[in-house]
Every structure is written in structure tokens, then in C-alpha cells.
C-alpha positions as CSV (number, residue, x, y, z in Angstrom):
1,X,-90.5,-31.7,66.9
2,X,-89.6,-31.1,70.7
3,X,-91.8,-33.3,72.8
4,X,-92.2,-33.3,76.6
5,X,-93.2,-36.3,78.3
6,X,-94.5,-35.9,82.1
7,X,-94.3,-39.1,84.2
8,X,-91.4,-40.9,86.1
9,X,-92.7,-44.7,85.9
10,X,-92.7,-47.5,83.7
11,X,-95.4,-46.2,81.5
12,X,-93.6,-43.3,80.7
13,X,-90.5,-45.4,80.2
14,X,-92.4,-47.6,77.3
15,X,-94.2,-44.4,76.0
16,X,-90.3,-42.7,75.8
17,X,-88.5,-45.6,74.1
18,X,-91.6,-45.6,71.6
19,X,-91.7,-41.6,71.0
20,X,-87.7,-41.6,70.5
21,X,-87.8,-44.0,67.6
22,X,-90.3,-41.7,66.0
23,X,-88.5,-39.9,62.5
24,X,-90.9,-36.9,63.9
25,X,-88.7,-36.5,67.2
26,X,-86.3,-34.3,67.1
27,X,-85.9,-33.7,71.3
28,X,-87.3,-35.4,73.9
29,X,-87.3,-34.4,77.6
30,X,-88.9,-36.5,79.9
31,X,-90.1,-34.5,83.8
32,X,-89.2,-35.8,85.9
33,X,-88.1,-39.4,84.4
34,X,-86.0,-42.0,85.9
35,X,-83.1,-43.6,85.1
36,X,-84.2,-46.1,82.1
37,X,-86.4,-43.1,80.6
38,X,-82.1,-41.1,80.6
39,X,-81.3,-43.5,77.8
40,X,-84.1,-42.1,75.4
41,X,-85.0,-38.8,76.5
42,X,-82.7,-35.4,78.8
43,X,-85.0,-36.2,82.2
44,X,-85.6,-32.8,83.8
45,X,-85.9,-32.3,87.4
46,X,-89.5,-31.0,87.2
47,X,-92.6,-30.3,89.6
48,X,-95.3,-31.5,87.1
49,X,-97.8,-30.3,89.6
50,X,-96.2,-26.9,89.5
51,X,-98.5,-26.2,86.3
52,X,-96.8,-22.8,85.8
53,X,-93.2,-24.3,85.8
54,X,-94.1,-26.5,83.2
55,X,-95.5,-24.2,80.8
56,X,-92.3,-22.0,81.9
57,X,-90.1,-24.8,80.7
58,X,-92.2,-25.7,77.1
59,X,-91.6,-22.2,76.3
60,X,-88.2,-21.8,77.3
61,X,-87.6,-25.2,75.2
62,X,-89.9,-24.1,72.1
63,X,-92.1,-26.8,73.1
64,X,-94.0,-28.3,70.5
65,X,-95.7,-31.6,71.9
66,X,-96.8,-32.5,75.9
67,X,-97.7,-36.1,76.6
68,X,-99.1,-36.2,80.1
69,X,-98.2,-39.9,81.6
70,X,-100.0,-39.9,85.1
71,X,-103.5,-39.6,86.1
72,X,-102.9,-36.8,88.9
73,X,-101.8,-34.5,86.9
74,X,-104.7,-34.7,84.4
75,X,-107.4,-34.5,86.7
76,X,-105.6,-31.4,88.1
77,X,-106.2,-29.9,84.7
78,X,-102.8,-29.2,83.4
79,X,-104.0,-30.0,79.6
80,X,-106.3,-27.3,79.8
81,X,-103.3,-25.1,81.2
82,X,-101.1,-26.0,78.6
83,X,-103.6,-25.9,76.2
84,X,-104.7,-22.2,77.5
85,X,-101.0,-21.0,76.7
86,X,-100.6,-22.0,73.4
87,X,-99.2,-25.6,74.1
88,X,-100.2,-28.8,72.5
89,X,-101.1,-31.7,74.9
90,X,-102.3,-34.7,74.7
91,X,-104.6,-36.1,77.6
92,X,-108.8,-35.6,78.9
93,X,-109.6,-31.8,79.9
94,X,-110.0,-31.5,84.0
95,X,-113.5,-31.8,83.2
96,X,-113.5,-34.8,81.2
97,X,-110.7,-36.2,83.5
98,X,-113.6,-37.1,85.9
99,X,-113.7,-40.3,84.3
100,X,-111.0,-41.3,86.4
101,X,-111.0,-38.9,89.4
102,X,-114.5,-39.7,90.1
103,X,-116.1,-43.1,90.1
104,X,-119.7,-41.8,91.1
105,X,-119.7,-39.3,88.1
106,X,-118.8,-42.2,85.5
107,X,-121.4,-44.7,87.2
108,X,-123.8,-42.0,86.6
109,X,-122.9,-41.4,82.8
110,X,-123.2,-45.3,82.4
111,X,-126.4,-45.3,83.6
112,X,-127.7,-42.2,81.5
113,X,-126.4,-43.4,78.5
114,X,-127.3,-47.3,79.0
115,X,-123.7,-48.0,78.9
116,X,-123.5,-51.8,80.6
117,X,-122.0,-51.6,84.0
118,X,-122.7,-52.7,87.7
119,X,-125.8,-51.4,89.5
120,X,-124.4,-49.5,92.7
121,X,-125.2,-46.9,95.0
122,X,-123.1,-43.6,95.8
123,X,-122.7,-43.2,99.7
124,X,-121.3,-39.8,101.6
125,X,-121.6,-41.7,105.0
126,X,-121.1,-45.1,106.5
127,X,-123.5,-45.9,108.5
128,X,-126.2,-45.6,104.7
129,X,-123.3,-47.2,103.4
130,X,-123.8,-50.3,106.1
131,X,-127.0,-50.7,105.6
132,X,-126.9,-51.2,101.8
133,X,-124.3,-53.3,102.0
134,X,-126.3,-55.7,104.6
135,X,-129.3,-54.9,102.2
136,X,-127.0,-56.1,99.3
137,X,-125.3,-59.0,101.0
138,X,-121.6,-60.3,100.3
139,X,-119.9,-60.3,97.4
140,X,-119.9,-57.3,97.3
141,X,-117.7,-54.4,95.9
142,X,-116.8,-51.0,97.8
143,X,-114.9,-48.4,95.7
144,X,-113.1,-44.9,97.3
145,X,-115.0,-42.0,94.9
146,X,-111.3,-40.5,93.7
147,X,-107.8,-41.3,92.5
148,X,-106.1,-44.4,95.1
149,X,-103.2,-45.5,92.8
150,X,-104.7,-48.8,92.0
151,X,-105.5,-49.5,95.9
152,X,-109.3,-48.0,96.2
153,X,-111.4,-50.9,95.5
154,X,-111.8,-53.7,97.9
155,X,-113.9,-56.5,96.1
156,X,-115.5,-57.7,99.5
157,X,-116.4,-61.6,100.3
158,X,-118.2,-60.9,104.1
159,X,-120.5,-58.2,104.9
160,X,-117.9,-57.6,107.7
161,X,-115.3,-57.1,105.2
162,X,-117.3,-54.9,102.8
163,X,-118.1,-52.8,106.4
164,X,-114.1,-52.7,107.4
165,X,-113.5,-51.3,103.8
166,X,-116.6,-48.4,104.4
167,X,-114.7,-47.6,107.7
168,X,-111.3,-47.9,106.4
169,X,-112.2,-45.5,103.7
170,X,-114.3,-42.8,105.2
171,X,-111.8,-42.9,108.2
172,X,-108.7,-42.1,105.8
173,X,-107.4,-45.2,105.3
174,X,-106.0,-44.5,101.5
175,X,-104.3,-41.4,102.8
176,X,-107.2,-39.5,103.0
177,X,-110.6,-39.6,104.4
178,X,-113.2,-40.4,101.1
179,X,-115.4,-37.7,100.6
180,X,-118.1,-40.3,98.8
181,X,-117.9,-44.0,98.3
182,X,-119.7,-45.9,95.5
183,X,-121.0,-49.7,96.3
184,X,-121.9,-51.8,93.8
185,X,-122.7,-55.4,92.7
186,X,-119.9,-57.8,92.1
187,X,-119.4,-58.6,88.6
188,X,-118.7,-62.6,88.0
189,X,-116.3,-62.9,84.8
190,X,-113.2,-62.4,83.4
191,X,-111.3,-59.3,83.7
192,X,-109.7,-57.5,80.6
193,X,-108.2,-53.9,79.8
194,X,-109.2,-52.0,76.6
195,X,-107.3,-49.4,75.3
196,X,-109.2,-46.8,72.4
197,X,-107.9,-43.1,71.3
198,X,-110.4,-40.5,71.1
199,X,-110.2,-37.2,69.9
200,X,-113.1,-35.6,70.9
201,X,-115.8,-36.8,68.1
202,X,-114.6,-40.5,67.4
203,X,-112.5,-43.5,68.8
204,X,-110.2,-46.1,67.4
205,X,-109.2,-49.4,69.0
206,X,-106.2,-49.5,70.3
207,X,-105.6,-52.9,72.2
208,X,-106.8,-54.8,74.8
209,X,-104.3,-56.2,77.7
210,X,-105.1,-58.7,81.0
211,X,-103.0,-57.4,84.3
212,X,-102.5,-59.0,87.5
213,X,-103.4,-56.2,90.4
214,X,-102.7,-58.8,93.4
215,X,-99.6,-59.1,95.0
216,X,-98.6,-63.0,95.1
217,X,-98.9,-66.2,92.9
218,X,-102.4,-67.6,91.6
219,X,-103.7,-63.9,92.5
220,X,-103.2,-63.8,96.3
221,X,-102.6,-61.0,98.3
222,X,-103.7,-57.5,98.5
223,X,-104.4,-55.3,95.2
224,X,-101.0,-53.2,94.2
225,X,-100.7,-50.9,91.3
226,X,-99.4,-53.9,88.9
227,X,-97.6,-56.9,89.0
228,X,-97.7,-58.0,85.6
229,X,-99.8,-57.8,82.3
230,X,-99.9,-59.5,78.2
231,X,-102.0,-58.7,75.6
232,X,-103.8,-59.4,73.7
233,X,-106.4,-60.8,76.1
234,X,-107.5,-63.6,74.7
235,X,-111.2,-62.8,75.9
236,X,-111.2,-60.6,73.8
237,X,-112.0,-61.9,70.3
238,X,-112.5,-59.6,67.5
239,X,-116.0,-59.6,68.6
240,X,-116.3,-59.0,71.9
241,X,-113.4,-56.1,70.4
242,X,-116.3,-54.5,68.4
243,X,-118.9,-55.2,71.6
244,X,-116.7,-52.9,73.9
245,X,-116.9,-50.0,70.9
246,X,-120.3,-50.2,70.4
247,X,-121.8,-50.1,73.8
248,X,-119.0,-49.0,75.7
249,X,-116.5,-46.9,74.6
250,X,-118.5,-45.0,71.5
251,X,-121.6,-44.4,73.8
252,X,-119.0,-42.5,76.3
253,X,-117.6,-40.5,73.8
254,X,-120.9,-39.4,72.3
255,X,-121.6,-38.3,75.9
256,X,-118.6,-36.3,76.8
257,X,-119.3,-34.5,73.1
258,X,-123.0,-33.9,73.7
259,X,-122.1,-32.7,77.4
260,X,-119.8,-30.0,76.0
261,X,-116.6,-31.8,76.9
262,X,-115.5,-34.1,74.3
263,X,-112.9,-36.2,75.3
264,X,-109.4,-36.4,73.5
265,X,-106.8,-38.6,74.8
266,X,-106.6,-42.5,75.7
267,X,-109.7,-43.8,77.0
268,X,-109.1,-47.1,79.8
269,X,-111.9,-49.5,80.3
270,X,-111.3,-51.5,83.1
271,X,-113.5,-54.9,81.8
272,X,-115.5,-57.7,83.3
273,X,-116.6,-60.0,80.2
274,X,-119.7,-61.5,81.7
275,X,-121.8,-64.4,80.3
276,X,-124.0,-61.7,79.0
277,X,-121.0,-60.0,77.4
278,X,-118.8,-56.8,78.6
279,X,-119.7,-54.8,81.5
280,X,-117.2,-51.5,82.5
281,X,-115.6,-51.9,85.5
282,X,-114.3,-48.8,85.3
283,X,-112.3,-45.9,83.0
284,X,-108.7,-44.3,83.7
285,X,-108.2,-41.5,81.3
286,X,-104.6,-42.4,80.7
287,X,-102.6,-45.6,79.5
288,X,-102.4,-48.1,82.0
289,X,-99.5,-49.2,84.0
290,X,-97.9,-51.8,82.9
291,X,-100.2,-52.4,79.9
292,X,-98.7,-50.1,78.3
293,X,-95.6,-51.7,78.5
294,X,-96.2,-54.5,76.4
295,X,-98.8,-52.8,74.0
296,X,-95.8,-50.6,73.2
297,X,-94.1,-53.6,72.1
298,X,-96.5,-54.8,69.7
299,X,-97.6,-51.7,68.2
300,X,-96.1,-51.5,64.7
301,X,-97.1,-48.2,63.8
302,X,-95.8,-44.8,64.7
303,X,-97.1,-43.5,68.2
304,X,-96.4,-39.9,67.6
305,X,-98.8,-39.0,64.9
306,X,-101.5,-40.9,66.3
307,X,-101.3,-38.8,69.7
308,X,-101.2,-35.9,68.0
309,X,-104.3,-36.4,65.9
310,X,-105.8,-37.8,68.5
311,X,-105.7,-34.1,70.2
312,X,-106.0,-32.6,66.7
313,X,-109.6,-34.4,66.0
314,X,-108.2,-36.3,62.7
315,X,-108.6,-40.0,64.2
316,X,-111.7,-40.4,61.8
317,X,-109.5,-41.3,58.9
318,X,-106.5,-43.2,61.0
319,X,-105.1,-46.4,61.3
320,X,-103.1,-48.1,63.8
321,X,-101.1,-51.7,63.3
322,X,-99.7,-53.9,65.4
323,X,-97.3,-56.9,65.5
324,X,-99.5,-60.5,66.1
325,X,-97.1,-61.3,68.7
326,X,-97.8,-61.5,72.3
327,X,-96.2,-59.4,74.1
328,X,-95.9,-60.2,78.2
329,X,-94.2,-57.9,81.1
330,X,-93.3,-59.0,84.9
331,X,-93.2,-56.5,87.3
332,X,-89.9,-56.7,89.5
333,X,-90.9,-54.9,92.8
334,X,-88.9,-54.3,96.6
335,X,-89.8,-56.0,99.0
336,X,-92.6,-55.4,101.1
337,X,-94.6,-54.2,98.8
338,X,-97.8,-52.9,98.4
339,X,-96.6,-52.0,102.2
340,X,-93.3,-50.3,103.4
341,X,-90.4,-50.6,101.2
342,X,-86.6,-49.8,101.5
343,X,-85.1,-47.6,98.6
344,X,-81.4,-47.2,97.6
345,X,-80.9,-50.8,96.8
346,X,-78.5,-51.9,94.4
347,X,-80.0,-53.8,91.2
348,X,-77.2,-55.4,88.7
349,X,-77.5,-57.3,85.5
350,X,-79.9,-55.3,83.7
351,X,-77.5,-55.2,80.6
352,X,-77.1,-58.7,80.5
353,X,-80.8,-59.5,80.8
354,X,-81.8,-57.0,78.1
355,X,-79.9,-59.0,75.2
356,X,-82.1,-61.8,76.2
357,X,-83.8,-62.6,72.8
358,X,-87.3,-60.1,72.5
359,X,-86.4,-58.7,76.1
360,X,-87.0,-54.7,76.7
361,X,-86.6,-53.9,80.2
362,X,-88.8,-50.9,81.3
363,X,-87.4,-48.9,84.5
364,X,-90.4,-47.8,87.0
365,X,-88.9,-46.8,90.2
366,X,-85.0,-46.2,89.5
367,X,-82.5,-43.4,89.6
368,X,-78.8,-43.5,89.1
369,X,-76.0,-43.7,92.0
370,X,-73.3,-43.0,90.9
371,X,-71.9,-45.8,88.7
372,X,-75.3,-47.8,90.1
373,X,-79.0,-48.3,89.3
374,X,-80.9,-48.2,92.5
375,X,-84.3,-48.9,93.2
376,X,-86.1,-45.3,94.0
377,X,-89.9,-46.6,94.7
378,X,-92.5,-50.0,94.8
379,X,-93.1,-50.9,91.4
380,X,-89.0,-51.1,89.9
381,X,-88.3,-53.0,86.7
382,X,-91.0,-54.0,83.7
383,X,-89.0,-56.7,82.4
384,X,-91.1,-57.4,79.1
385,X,-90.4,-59.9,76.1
386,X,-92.5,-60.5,72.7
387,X,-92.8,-64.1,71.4
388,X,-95.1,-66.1,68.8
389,X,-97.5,-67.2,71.9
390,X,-98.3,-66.0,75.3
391,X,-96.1,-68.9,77.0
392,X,-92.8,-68.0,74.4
393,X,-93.1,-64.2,75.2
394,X,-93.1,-65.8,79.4
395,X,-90.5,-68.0,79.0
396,X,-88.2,-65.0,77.4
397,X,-89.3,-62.7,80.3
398,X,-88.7,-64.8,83.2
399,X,-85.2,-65.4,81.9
400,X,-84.2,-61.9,81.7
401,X,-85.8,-61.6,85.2
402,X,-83.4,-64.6,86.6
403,X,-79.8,-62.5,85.3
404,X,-81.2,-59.5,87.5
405,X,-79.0,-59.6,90.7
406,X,-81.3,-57.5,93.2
407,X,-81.9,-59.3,96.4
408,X,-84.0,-57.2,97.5
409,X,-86.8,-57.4,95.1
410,X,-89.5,-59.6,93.9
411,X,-91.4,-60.8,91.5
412,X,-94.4,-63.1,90.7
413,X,-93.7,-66.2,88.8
414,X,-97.2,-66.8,87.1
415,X,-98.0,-63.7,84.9
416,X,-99.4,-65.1,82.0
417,X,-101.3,-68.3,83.4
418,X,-104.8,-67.7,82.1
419,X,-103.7,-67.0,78.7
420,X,-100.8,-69.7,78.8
421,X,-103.7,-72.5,80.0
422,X,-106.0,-71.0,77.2
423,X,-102.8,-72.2,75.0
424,X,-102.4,-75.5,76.1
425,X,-105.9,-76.1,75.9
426,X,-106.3,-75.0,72.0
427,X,-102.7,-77.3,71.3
428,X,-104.1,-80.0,72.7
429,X,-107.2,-80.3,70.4
């Protein structure tokens, strides 16, 4: 088969190096790629929002396979373009996208459908928005209504912070001004990511993954896209697994079906396990960034068919397995970051630090220089390692991070620490 993979980041990187070792690949182009994603796949230089380009190209290329990485193009609908000319894709419909690209429209499902979730409030103004929020009192959580890369949520301690982020966002702080803003009630828990394929009619589990969002050590600093994610989450036992199907995830898909827009693709809960049990934080309709990373790692079984039966409908009957490893992934990033950035720097050692024993290295934001691999955006490296525990599958990562030469980058040295604690605590009994 000939299989197109859209995306340029890390994701797509895992999600390449997975699809390549697939007996059912027989060419694999990656638009527009990186330079990591070259070693697996011929990278085309690609507009993936030029929706008619693409389907120029699948043609042109006999095309027999799309794997949409991102979330922007997916709620821009290019699965139902592909789809409309005769190309098989797997990813949401536009409609079903909204998931994602809108967080009023899934708070309002979860509330129809008794899915468990946050009360909130959906806002088109600030100054209703204000008032709630001094109704509501502090914590409290304000969320931009469509896609913000990772950087649209501001979990609010003051009211004067939670009123800053209504300002910031109606006045176009995330690049544009919010058209709507959903406030809700802050969650107290632990945070997890789970991972199911649908295809339209049913769901299987997948995996479930912890990530670090904040910039600096012990969870500091401002939200990014990423800095770091393992899985399993140990939270998530194989009941609270089976909790998360039952009243989240199958209740969604029974929704989307019923409302004439079943949902095929990878469904991401965003998770807050509560004392009274899982509660959605929220759903991106794509695999997550850098969770995917280190799922890829673990997952014994071939991708490929289980995408495509996942857009087939034929996940009723499927299995998926995966290594009982842990699998753990540290996010190397320039400089500056979630803020300005310089690109073009030089980054060296990434051969040597990938034979470090149950070391992939993942390239995000790279291209080639010449004879050099240079860093071409925020988030640069996923340097990623399996091991028998969370704390083995650390200590293998941060080595491989330590043989990178690139001054000019960074990394936090704590991914892993609730899990690794957990660890220590169940030795020592």
C-alpha cells in the first residue's frame, strides 16, 4: 500500500517509524515531514491546507491510505475532501472534528448525554464573563472556544487572574480574538490522557499516557504544547480503564452516531480522575503530542490495519496489544520557549544518543542543513526510551538527552516524577 502521512512534528515522526515497519507498507510519503520523519518516509514539500493539492498528489501517487497528524487540518475538513474524491483517510469528519475545534459544543454533548465533566458556562462577552467568574470565585478555569495549540486554557488561582485571561482572550491574545469562551469549575485530581479508536459505531482502548504541559521543573511555568509524557498512567488501573469507556468515551460515540455523524478516528480524553472517579477535561480528535510518542513504543501490534479498520467500521471484532513496558519521552525544546525562539541552531550527537539502550529519538521541529540537523521550531527532539518501570525507561532517556550537544536547547529534568514516586512507594512496602 502507498500511505500518505500529513504532519511535520514529533507525532508524525512516531506515527512514520511505526507505519514503515508495517509488512502492509509498500511507500510512505510524509507532507510536509522533517528531518527524522526522511529516514522512514520521501517528505514532500506540501501545503496540507491546500486541500486540492493534496488530493492532486494521492492521485498522482495512486494513493491508497491518508493518515491526517494535526488537528487544523481535520477541523478544516480535509477527511471529508479526501474521502469525497475517492481517498481513504483516517481522522473525525469536519463535523465531528468539533470535538476539538470547539470546547462549547463538546461541553454541551457532555451535558446531554450525562457524560461526567465540569459544570461551566459559555460566554461571547467579557464583561458576562466577569461576573460569573466573581459569581464563581477562584479557582477557577477559563478556556479559548477553538483550536490554541495547547496554550488556550488558563487554570486561574485569583479572580483577577481568571479576568486577565477573559481579557487576554477576547482581546486576541492567542493570535486571535475568541469568538466565545467557556468557564468552568476547577477539577481537583489527577490528570491523565486516554487514547480509544472508533470507527463510527464502536471503540477500543488504546492506551492511556500522563504529560507534563508546563514549562519548568516540579510543573512551573506557563502551559506549552508538551514537555514530556509516559504511559501507562498509573491512575489508571484496569478499572478506572473500563470507567473512562463506559461513561466517557462509549456515551460520545453513541452521540456522534445518533446525531448523524459517527466518529471514526482516534478519540483524546483529556482526564481529571477525581475522588468520585473520571471526569473529561476535554477531547482532541487526533493522537496527542508527545503521547503518542511513547504509546508507539509499547504498542506491539501492527498500527496500519487498525487505522484502517478503524475508518473501515471493522473495530468490533479487533484487538490491539501492547508491550508491559513503560515507555517515557522528554521533550528537548529551544530556548525561550513557549515564548520567542531562535531557529537554525546546530544540534549534534543524535546518533550517538540513539544507540543508548531502548532509546528512539523522535524529531519535532528539525530540518536538514546541509551535512547538519538544525532546529526548525519550539518543540525539537522527543528523546524517548522503554524500560521494565517508569524510573528504568527515565534513566535510559535522560542519558540519551545528556550525548545531545545543542546549547541552545532545553529540557526538563523531572518527567516521570509522579509515576517514579508511585514506584518507590509500592518497592518500599
Amino acid at each position: 500500500m502507498n500511505i500518505l502521512i500529513l504532519g511535520s512534528g514529533g507525532r508524525e515522526h512516531a506515527l512514520a517509524w511505526k507505519i514503515a515497519a508495517s509488512p502492509l507498507t509498500t511507500k510512505l510519503y510524509c507532507a510536509p515531514g522533517n528531518a527524522g520523519i526522511a529516514r522512514e518516509a520521501e517528505c514532500i514539500a506540501l501545503d496540507i491546507t491546500d486541500h486540492a493539492a493534496v488530493i492532486a498528489f494521492c492521485k498522482a501517487r495512486q494513493i491508497d491510505f491518508v493518515v491526517v497528524g494535526p488537528e487544523g487540518p481535520l477541523c478544516a475538513g480535509i477527511v471529508d475532501d479526501l474521502e469525497a474524491a475517492g481517498i481513504k483517510t483516517f481522522g473525525p469528519t469536519k463535523w465531528a472534528a468539533r470535538l476539538e475545534g470547539s470546547k462549547g459544543f463538546t461541553k454541551d454533548l457532555c451535558k446531554a448525554n450525562n457524560i461526567p465533566t465540569a459544570a461551566y458556562e459559555r460566554f461571547k462577552g467579557a464583561d458576562a464573563a466577569k461576573q460569573y467568574v466573581r459569581q464563581q470565585g477562584a479557582p477557577i478555569v477559563v478556556k479559548a472556544d477553538g483550536l490554541a495549540a495547547g496554550k488556550g486554557v488558563v487554570v486561574a488561582s485569583t479572580i483577577e487572574e481568571a479576568e486577565a485571561a477573559v481579557d487576554m482572550m477576547f482581546g486576541g491574545g492567542l493570535g486571535e480574538k475568541a469568538w466565545e469562551i467557556v468557564i468552568e469549575d476547577c477539577m481537583v485530581g489527577e490528570e491523565a490522557s486516554f487514547f480509544a479508536l472508533c470507527d463510527g459505531d464502536t471503540a477500543i482502548e488504546l492506551a492511556s499516557a500522563q504529560d507534563h504541559k508546563r514549562v519548568g521543573d516540579g510543573d512551573t511555568g506557563p502551559n506549552t504544547g508538551g514537555m514530556g509524557a509516559y504511559t501507562p498512567a498509573p491512575v489508571m488501573t484496569p478499572e478506572m480503564n473500563k470507567r473512562v469507556m463506559d461513561e466517557i468515551i462509549f456515551p460520545t460515540v453513541n452521540a456522534l452516531k445518533k446525531a448523524g455523524a459517527p466518529f471514526k478516528g482516534v478519540l483524546f480524553a483529556g482526564l481529571m480522575i477525581t475522588k468520585d472517579g473520571p471526569q473529561l477535561i476535554e477531547y482532541n480528535v487526533r493522537f496527542g503530542d508527545p503521547e503518542t510518542q511513547v504509546i508507539m513504543l509499547r504498542l506491539m501490534s501492527d498500527l496500519l490495519p487498525a487505522l484502517m479498520a478503524a475508518r473501515d467500521g471493522q473495530l468490533k471484532n479487533f484487538n490491539l496489544r501492547l508491550y508491559p513496558d513503560a515507555a517515557l519521552t522528554v521533550v528537548m525544546a529551544a530556548k525561550g520557549y513557549p515564548g520567542a525562539y531562535t531557529k537554525g541552531t546546530i544540534i549534534e550527537g543524535l546518533d550517538d544518543a540513539a544507540q543508548t539502550d531502548g532509546v528512539e529519538i523522535f524529531h519535532a521541529g528539525t530540518k536538514t542543513d546541509g551535512d547538519h540537523i538544525v532546529a526548525n521550531g519550539g518543540r525539537v527532539l522527543n528523546v524517548c526510551a522503554r524500560g521494565q518501570s517508569v524510573a528504568e525507561a527515565q534513566q535510559r532517556a535522560y542519558a540519551a538527552v545528556d550525548k545531545i550537544k545543542w546549547p541552545e536547547g532545553f529540557c526538563r529534568r523531572d518527567i516521570g516524577w509522579q509515576a517514579i514516586a508511585r514506584e518507590a512507594t509500592r518497592d518500599d512496602k
